[in-house]
C-alpha positions in Angstrom: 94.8 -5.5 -23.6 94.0 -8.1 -20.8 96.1 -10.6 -19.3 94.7 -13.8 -18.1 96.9 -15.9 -16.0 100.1 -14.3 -17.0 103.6 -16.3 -15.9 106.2 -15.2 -13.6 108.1 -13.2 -15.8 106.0 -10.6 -17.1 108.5 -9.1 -19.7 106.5 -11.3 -22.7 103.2 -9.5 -21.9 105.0 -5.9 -22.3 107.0 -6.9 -25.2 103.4 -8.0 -26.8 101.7 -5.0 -25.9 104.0 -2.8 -27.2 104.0 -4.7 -30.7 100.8 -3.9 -30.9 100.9 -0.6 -29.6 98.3 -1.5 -26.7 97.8 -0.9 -22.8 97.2 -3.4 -20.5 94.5 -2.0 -18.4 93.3 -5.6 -17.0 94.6 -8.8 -15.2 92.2 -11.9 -15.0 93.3 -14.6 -12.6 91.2 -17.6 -13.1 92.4 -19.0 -9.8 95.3 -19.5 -7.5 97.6 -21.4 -9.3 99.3 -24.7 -7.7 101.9 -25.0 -10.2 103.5 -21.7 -10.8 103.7 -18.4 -10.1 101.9 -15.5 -11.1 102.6 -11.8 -12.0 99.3 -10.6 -11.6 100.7 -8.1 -9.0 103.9 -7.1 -10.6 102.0 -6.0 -14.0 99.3 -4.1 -11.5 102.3 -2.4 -10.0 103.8 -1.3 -13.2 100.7 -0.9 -15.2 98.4 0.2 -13.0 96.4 -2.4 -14.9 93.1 -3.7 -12.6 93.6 -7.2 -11.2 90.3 -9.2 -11.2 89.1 -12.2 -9.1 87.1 -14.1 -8.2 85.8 -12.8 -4.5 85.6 -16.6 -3.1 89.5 -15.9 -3.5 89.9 -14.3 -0.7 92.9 -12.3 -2.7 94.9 -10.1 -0.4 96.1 -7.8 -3.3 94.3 -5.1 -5.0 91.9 -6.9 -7.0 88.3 -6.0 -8.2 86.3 -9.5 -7.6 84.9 -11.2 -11.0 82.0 -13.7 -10.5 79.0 -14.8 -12.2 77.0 -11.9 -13.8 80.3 -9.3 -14.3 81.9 -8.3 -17.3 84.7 -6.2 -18.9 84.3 -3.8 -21.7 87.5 -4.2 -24.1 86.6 -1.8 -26.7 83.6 -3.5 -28.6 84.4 -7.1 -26.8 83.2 -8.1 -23.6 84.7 -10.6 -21.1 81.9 -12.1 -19.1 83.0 -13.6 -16.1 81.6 -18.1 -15.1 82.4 -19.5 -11.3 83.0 -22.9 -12.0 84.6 -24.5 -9.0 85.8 -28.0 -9.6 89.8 -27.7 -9.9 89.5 -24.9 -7.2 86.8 -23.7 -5.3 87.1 -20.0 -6.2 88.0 -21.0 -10.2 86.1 -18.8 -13.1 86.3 -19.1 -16.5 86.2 -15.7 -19.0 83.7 -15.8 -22.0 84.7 -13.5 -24.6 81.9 -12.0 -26.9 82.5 -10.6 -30.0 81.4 -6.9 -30.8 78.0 -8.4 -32.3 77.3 -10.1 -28.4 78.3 -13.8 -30.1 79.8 -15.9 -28.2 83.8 -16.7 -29.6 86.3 -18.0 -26.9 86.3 -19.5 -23.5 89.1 -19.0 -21.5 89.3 -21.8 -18.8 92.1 -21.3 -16.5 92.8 -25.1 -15.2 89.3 -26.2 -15.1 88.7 -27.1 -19.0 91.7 -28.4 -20.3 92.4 -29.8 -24.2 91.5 -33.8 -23.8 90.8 -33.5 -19.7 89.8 -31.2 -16.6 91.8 -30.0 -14.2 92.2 -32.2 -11.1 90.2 -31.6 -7.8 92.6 -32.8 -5.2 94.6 -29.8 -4.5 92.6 -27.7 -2.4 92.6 -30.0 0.7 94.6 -28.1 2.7 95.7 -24.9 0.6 93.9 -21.5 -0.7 91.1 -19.3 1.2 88.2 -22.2 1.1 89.3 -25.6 1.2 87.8 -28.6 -0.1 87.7 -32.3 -0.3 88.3 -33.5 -3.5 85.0 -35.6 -3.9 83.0 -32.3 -3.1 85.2 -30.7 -6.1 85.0 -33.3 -8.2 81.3 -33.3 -7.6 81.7 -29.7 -8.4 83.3 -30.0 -11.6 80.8 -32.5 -13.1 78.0 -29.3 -12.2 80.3 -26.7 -14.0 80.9 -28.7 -16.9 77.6 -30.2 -17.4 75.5 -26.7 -16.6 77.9 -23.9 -17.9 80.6 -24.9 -20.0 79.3 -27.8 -22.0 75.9 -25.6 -23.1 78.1 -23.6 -25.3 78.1 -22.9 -28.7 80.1 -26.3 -30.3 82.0 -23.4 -32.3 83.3 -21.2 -29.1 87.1 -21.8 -28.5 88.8 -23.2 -25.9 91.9 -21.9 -24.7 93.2 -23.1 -21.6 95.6 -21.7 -18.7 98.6 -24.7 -19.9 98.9 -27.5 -21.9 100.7 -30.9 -20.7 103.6 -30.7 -18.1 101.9 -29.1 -15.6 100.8 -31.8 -12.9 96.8 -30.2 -12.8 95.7 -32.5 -14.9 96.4 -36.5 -15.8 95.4 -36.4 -19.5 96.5 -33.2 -21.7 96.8 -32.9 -25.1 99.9 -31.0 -26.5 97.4 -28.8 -28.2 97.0 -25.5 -26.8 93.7 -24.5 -27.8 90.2 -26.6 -29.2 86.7 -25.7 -29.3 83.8 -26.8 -27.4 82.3 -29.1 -29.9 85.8 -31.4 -30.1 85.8 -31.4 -26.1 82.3 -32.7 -26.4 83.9 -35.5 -28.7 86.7 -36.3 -27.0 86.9 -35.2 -23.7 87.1 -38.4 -21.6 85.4 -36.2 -19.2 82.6 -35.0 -20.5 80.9 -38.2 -21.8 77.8 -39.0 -20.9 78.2 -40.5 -17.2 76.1 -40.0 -14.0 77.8 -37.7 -10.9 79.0 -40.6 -8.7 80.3 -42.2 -11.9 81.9 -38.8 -13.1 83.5 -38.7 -9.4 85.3 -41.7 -9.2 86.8 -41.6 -12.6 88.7 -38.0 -11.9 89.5 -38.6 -8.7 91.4 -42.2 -10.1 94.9 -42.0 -11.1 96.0 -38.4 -11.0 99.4 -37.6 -10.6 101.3 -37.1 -7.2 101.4 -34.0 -5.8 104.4 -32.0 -5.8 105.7 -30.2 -2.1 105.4 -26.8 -3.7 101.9 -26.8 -4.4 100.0 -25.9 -1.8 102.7 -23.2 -1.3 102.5 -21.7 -4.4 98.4 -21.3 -4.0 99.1 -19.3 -0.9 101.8 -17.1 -2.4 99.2 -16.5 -5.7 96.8 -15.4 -3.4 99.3 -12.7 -1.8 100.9 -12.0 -5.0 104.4 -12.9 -5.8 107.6 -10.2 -5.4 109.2 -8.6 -8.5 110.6 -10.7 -10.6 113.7 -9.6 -12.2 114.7 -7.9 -8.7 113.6 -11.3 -7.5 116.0 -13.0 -9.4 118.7 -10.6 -9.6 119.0 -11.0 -5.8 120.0 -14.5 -5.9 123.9 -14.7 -4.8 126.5 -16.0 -7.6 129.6 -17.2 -6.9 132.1 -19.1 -9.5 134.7 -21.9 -8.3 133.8 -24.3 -5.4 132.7 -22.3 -2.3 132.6 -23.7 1.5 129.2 -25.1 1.4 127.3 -25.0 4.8 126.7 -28.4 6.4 123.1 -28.9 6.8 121.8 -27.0 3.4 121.3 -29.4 0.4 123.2 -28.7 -2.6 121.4 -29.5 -6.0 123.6 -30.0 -8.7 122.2 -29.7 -12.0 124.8 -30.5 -14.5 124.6 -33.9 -16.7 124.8 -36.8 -15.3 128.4 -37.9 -16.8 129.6 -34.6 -15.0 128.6 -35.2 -11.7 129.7 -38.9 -11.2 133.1 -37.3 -12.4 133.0 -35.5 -9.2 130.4 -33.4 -6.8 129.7 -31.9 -3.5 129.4 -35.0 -0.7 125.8 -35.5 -0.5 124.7 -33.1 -3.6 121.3 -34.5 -5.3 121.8 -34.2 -9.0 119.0 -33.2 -10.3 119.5 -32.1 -14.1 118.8 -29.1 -16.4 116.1 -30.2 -17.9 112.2 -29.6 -19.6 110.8 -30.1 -15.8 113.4 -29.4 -13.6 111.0 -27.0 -11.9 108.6 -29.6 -11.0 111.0 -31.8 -9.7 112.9 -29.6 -8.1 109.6 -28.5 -5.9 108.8 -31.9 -5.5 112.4 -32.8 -3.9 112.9 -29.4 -1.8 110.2 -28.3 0.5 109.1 -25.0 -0.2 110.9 -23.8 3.3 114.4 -25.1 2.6 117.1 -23.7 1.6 119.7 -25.2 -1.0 122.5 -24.3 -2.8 122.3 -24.8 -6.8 125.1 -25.3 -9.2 125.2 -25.3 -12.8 128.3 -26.5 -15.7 128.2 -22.7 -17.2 126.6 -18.9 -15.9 124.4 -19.4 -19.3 123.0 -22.9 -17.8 123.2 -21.3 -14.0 120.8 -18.5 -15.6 118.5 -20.6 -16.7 118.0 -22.7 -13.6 117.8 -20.1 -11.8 114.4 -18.3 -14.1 113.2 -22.2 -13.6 113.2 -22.1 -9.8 111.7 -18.9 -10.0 108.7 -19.7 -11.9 107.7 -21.8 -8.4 108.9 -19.2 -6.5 112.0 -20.8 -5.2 114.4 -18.2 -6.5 114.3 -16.9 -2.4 115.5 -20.3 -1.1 118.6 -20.6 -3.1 121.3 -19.5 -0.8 124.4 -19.3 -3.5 124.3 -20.1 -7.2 127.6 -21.6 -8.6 128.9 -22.0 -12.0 131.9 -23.5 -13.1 132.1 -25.8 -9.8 136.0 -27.2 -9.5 135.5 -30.5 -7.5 138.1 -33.3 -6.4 137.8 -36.4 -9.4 135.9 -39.4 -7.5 137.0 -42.9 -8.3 134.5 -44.6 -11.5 132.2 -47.0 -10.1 131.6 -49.6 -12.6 128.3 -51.1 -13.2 128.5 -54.6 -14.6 125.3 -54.1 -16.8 125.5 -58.3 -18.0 125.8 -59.7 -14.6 123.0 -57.7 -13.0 120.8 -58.8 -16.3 122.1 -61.6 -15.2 121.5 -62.2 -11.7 119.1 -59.0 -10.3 118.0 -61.2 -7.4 121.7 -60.1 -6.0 120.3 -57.0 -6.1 118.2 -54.8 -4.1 116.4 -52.9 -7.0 114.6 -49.8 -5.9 111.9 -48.5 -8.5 111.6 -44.5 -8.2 108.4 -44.0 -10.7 105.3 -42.9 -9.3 102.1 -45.2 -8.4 100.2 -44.5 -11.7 103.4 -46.0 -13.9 103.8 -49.2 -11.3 100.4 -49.8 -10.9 100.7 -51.9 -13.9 103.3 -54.3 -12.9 107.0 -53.6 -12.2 109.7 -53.9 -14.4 112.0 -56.2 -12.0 110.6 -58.4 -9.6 110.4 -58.0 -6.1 111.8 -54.6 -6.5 111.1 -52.0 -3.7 108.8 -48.4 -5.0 109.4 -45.3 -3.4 108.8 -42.5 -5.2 111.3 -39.8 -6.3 109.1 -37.1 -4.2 109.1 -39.0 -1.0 112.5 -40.8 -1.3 114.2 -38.4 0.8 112.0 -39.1 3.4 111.8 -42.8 3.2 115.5 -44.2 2.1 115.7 -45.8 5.7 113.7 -48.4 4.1 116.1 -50.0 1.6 118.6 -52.3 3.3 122.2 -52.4 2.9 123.1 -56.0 2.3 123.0 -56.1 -1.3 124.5 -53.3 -3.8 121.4 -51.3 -5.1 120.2 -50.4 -8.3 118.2 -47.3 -9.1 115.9 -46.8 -12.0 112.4 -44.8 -13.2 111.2 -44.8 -16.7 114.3 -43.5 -18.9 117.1 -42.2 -16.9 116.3 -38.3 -15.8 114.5 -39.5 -12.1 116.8 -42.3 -11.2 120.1 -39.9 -11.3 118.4 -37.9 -8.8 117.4 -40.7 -6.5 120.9 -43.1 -6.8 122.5 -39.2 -5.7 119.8 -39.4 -3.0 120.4 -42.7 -1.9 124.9 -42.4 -2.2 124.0 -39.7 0.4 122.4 -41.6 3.0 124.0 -45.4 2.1 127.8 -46.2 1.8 127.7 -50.1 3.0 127.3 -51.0 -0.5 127.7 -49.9 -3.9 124.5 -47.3 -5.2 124.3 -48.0 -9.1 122.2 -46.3 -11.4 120.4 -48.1 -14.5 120.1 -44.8 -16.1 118.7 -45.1 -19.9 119.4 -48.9 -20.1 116.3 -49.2 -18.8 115.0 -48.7 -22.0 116.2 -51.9 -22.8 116.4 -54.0 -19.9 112.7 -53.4 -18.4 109.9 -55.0 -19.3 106.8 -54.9 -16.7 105.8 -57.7 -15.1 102.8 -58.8 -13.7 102.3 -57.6 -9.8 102.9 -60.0 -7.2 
């Protein structure tokens, strides 16, 4: 058995093997990932399983380099190794032929995904060989239109992820397709010319979290073990004394933390991609402290900031925190409907949701990634209210903002923005 681009927690990949009474004897990475980490190494360590490259890389672990012309013998199937740099300048794909030398699946790491490609912006200023993103992009329209798109319309497709990863702007929930129905309906790989084909995947990706260009760098060491990783992490129960100048992220529900919470915790909830956010608040070399309702819920934060690698920042877990009740701040829902010009309404979605109009005029956009850095630009004459697209980001930022601002009242529109906003044209 092979493993291509295997998660943090390599536990799945043995259980798997040993289902099917198999060996792994290979790890493929098809580039170093931005948006999690890997356990290429780990496996190698426990396995002795091969670890295969790409040598444009520059990997720093054991590794054999894989590149255009090599292949692995799996029994009667062969993985043949593509370089097609676009998302990365060092990413390959892995085409597996069948025992009769036909063609069956492509597996293509972040650079083919279901419905898009993967984006070609994050190798700037990360990984062994750096890139602009138009020379990528310009990369990827080569890879696509030379290697992968002269495939057999029957081969596979399996990709690294599907949707809620940020590297890519258009997945499909499906996790696999075939070349032919990429052809179809892969907005990227209609007929267009290069500089055409540029412009249109370099428009609207996503921002890009802190952790990224971290993670890259740690992929291309190879990440430390993980349950020993993990089972380092300090717990503690109750309320300890928390050190003044580490940020405390609180991760219970909402409801629970206005109840009462650490002076100038961020509450940044347990939720589907808490990892993402919580790499996109915390710099990869800053220490926090994390709390959870329960040890079950503190668990499970803890394996989510692991899979970025931020399991080693976390100075002390708590469950079951004990804080002092805070007073209820009232939010008069009507009179703001009412009257939001007496209010300074600050919009925490990213560019590519507000670059259609905003949802309350005249309100001010920052970002939930660079709030923390820019919440010296909302004044303090008028009570603020706080809102994103349904409720999760703006608990986060109003926390963010009560930390910094205690003139006037911080409110948070939570899920009544549902209801309430209605995008307006830009002014």
């Amino acid at each position: 058995m092979v493993v291509i681009d295997p998660a943090r927690d390599p536990q799945p990949y043995y259980d798997f093997a040993a289902q099917h009474d198999a060996d792994i004897i290979g790890v493929i990475e098809t580039h170093p990932h931005a948006d999690f980490v890997s356990s290429h190494l780990e496996i190698h360590q426990t396995t002795g399983a091969i670890i295969y490259a790409s040598k444009l890389t520059g990997a720093e672990y054991p590794h054999e380099s894989f590149d255009d012309g090599d292949f692995i013998k799996l029994n009667d199937i062969k993985l043949k190794a593509i370089n097609t740099p676009g998302h990365s300048p060092d990413s390959i794909c892995i085409l597996a032929e069948d025992e009769d030398g036909t063609e069956q699946a492509l597996f293509t790491g972040d650079t083919l995904f279901v419905g898009d490609v993967g984006r070609p912006d994050l190798r700037e200023n990360a990984g062994n060989i750096t890139a602009k993103k138009e020379e990528l992009a310009r990369q990827m329209y080569h890879s696509t239109r030379e290697k992968l798109m002269k495939l057999p319309h029957n081969v596979k497709v399996y990709p690294a992820h599907g949707p809620g990863s940020l590297c890519g702007k258009n997945m499909s929930p499906d996790l696999e397709s075939t070349i032919g129905r990429e052809l179809r309906e892969n907005y990227a790989l209609q007929l267009m010319a290069e500089p055409e084909f540029v412009k249109t995947i370099i428009a609207d990706q996503p921002f890009i979290p802190k952790y990224f260009g971290s993670d890259v760098e740690l992929n291309k060491k190879g990440a430390p073990n993980y349950s020993a990783s993990i089972g380092h992490v300090l717990r503690v129960k109750g309320c300890p004394k928390f050190e003044k100048g580490i940020i405390v992220i609180d991760t219970r529900p909402n409801a629970e933390f206005k109840k009462g919470h650490e002076k100038c915790a961020i509450n940044l909830q347990n939720g589907e991609r808490f990892e993402t956010w919580l790499g996109s608040i915390v710099s990869p070399d800053e220490r926090f402290y994390l709390i959870a309702d329960t040890e079950d819920n503190l668990q499970k934060v803890i394996i989510k900031a692991a899979k970025i690698g931020y399991e080693k920042n976390i100075v002390a877990a708590v469950s079951n925190p004990e804080f002092p009740e805070l007073p209820v701040r009232d939010f008069n829902l009507p009179r703001f409907a009412t009257n939001p010009e007496r209010y300074t309404v600050v919009d925490v979605r990213n560019p590519n949701e507000t670059e259609g109009g905003l949802m309350f005029d005249g309100a001010i956009v920052i970002p939930l990634p660079e709030l923390r850095e820019r919440v010296n630009e909302i004044p303090e004459d008028k009570p603020i209210v706080v809102h994103c697209a349904a409720g999760y980001r703006s608990a986060a930022a109003a926390s963010i903002i009560a930390a910094k601002i205690s003139a006037v009242p911080v409110l948070d529109l939570s899920e009544a923005v549902l209801e309430m906003g209605r995008p307006q044209a830009k002014h």
